[in-house]
C-alpha positions in Angstrom: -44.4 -32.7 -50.3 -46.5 -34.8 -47.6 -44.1 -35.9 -45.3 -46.7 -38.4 -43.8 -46.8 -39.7 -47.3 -42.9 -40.2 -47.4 -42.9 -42.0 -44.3 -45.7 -44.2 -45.3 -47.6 -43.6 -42.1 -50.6 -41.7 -41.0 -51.7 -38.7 -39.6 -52.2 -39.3 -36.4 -48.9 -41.6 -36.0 -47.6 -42.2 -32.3 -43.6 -41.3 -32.6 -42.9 -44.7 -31.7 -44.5 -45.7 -35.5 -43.0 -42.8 -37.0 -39.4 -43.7 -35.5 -39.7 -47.3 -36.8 -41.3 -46.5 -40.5 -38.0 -44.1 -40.6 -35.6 -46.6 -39.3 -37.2 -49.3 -42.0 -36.9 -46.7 -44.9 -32.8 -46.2 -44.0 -32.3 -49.2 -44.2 -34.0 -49.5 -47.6 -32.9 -46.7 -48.9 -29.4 -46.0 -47.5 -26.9 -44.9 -50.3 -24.4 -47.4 -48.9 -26.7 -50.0 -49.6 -27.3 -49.5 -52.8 -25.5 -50.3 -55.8 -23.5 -47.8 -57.8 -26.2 -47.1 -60.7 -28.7 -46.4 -57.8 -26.7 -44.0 -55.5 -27.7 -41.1 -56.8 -31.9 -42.0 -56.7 -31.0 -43.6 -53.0 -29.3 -40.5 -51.8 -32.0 -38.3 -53.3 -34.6 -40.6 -51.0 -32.7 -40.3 -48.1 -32.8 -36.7 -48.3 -36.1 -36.5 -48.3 -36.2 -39.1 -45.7 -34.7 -37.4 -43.4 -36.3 -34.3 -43.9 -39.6 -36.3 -42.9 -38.8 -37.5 -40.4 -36.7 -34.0 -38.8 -40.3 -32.2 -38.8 -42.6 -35.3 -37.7 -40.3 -36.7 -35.0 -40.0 -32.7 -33.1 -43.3 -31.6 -32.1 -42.5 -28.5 -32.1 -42.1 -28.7 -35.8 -45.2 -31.3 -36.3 -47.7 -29.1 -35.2 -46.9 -26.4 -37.9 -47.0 -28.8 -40.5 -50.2 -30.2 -39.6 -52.0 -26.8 -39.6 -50.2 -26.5 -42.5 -51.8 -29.3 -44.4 -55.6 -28.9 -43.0 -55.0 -25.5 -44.6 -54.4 -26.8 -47.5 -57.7 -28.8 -47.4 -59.7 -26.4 -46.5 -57.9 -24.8 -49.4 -55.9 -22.6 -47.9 -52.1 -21.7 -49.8 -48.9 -24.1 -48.7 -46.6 -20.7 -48.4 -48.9 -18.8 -47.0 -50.2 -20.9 -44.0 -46.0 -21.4 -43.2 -45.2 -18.2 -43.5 -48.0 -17.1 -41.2 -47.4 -19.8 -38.4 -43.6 -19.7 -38.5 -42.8 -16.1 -40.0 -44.3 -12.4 -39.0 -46.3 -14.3 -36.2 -44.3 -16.1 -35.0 -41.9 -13.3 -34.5 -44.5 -10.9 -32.7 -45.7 -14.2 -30.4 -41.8 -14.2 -29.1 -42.0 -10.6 -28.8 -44.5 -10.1 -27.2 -44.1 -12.9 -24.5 -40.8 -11.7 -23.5 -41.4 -7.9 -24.0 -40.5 -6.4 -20.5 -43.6 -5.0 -18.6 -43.7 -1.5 -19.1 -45.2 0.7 -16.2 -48.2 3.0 -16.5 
C-alpha cells in the first residue's frame, strides 16, 4: 500500500502539502458525509486515510517508509526491509545507545 499514492501527493511532499491533501480527502471521504449505501466504502477510505497520513506526517515514521519503498525498487522484500529498520535493529540501535559504559 503506497501511502504517497493514497494521499495523492509525491514523494518528496513538504508536510505543509501532505497536511492539506489529508484535510481535502476528510472531507471527501468522511463517513458522516456520505450517504447510508456508502458508509461502509467511506469508512474503509478513511481508514486508510488516516493511516497515510499517521506515517507521512511523523518523520520519525516517514523515513522508514521511504527506505522501505526504494527497497522495494531496487527490489528488495516489503517485510523484510520493515522488519530490518524497525525490528531486531532497531532494538540493538536502542540498546546499544543507552547501554551503560562498562569499565575496562
Amino acid at each position: 500500500m503506497d501511502h504517497y499514492r493514497i494521499l495523492q501527493v509525491s514523494r518528496d511532499a513538504e508536510p505543509e502539502v501532505i497536511e492539506k491533501a489529508y484535510k481535502a480527502l476528510c472531507m471527501k471521504y468522511h463517513p458522516d458525509r456520505a450517504g447510508e449505501s456508502e458508509r461502509g466504502r467511506a469508512t474503509e477510505a478513511m481508514q486508510r486515510i488516516n493511516r497515510a497520513y499517521a506515517v507521512l506526517s511523523d518523520p520519525a515514521a516517514r523515513a522508514p517508509y521511504d527506505r522501505t519503498l526504494s527497497a522495494e525498487q531496487r527490489g528488495g522484500g516489503h517485510g523484510w526491509e520493515r522488519f530490518m529498520d524497525a525490528g531486531l535493529l532497531g532494538l540493538f540501535r536502542d540498546w546499544y545507545e543507552t547501554r551503560p559504559e562498562r569499565a575496562p
